[in-house]
C-alpha positions as CSV (number, residue, x, y, z in Angstrom):
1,X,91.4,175.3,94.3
2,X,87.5,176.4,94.5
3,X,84.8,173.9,94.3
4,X,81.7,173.2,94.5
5,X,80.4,170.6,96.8
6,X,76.6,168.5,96.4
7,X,74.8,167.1,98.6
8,X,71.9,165.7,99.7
9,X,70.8,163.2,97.2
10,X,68.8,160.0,98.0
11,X,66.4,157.5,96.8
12,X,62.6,158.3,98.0
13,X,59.5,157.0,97.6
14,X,56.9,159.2,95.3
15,X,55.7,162.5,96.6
16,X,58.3,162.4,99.0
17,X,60.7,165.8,99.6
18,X,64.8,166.1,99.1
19,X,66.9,168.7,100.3
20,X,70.0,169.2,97.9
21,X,73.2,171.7,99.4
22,X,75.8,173.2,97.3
23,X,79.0,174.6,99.1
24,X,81.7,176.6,97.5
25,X,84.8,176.9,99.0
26,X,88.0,178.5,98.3
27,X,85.9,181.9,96.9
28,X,82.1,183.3,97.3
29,X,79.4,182.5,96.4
30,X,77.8,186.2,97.2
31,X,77.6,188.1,93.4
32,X,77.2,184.6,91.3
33,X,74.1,183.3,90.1
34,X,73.8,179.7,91.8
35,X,72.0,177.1,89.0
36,X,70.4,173.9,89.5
37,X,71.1,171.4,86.6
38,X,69.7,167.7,86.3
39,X,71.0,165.2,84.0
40,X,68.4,161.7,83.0
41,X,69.8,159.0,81.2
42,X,69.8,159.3,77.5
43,X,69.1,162.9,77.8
44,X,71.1,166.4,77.6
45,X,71.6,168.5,81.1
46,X,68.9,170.8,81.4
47,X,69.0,173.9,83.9
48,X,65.8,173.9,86.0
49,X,66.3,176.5,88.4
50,X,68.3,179.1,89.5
51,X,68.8,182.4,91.6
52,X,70.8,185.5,90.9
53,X,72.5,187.3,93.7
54,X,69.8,189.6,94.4
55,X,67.4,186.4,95.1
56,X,65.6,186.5,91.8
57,X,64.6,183.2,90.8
58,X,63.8,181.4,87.4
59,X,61.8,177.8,87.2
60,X,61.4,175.5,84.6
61,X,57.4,174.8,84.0
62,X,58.2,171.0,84.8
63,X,59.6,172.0,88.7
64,X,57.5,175.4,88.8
65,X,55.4,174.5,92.1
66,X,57.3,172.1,93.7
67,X,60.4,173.2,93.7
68,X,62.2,175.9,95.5
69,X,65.9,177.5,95.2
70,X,67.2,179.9,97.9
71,X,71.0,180.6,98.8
72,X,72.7,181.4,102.1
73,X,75.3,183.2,102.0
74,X,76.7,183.5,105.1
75,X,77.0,179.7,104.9
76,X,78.7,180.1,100.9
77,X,75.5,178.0,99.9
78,X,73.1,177.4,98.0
79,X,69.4,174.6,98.5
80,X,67.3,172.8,96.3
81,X,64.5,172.2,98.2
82,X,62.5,169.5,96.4
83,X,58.7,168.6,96.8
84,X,56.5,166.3,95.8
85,X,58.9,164.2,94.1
86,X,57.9,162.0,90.8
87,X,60.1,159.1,89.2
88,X,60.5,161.3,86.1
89,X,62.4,164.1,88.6
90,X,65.0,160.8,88.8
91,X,68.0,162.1,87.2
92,X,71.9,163.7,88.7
93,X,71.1,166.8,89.6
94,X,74.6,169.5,89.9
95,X,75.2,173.1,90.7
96,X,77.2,175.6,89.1
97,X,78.0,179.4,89.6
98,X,77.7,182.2,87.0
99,X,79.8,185.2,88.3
100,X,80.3,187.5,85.1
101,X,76.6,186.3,84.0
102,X,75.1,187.4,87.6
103,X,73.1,190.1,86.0
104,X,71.1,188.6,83.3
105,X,68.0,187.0,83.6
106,X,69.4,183.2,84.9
107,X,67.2,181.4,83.4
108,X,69.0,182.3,79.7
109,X,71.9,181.3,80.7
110,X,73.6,178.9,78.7
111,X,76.4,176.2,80.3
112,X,79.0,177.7,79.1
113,X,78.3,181.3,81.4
114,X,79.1,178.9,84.7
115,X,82.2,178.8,85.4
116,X,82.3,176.5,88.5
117,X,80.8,173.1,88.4
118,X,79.7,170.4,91.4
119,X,80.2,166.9,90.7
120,X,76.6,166.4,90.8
121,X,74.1,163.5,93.5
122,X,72.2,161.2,92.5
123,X,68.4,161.4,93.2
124,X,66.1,158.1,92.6
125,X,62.5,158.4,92.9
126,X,61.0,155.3,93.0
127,X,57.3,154.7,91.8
């Protein structure tokens, strides 16, 4: 059955730099928008960044900077690339697609537009 597959998450010192993966297999990854979604304790998912087939992006002000999404998709994946980390970016971070919603503007997506899901990675950033 398709998935979604994270990877990449670690504990790291402050200002340090994380790489995050998400794999699909079993379909493509090509016309879906790929989001980035972290989760803190004692706090709602929140969508952070994502990036629609054609490579347009969307950032949240809190990662605007430091942050960077891009997609491969001759590999079926897409990257968090994470800078300048800060213990308040602690949190599980997960991907999802958005096929039918590929067109709008990402980041109004709501959860309910993805229709695939990752199990999500633990990042720790440690003060």
């Amino acid at each position: 059955q398709a998935q979604l597959v994270e990877s990449g998450g670690a504990s790291v010192q402050r200002g340090g730099s994380l790489r995050l993966s998400c794999t699909a297999s079993k379909y493509t990854m090509d016309f879906s928008t790929i989001g980035w979604f972290r989760r803190t304790p004692g706090q709602e998912r929140e969508v952070i960044s994502c990036i629609r087939p054609n490579r347009r992006t969307w950032y949240r002000d809190s990662v605007k900077g430091r942050f960077t999404v891009s997609r491969d998709n001759a590999k079926n994946t897409g990257y968090l690339q994470m800078n300048r980390l800060e213990p308040q970016d602690t949190a599980v971070y997960y991907c999802a697609t958005a096929l039918y919603k590929a067109a709008a503007e990402c980041g109004f997506l709501k959860d309910d537009d993805y229709e695939f899901w990752g199990q999500g990675t633990q990042v720790t950033v440690a003060s």
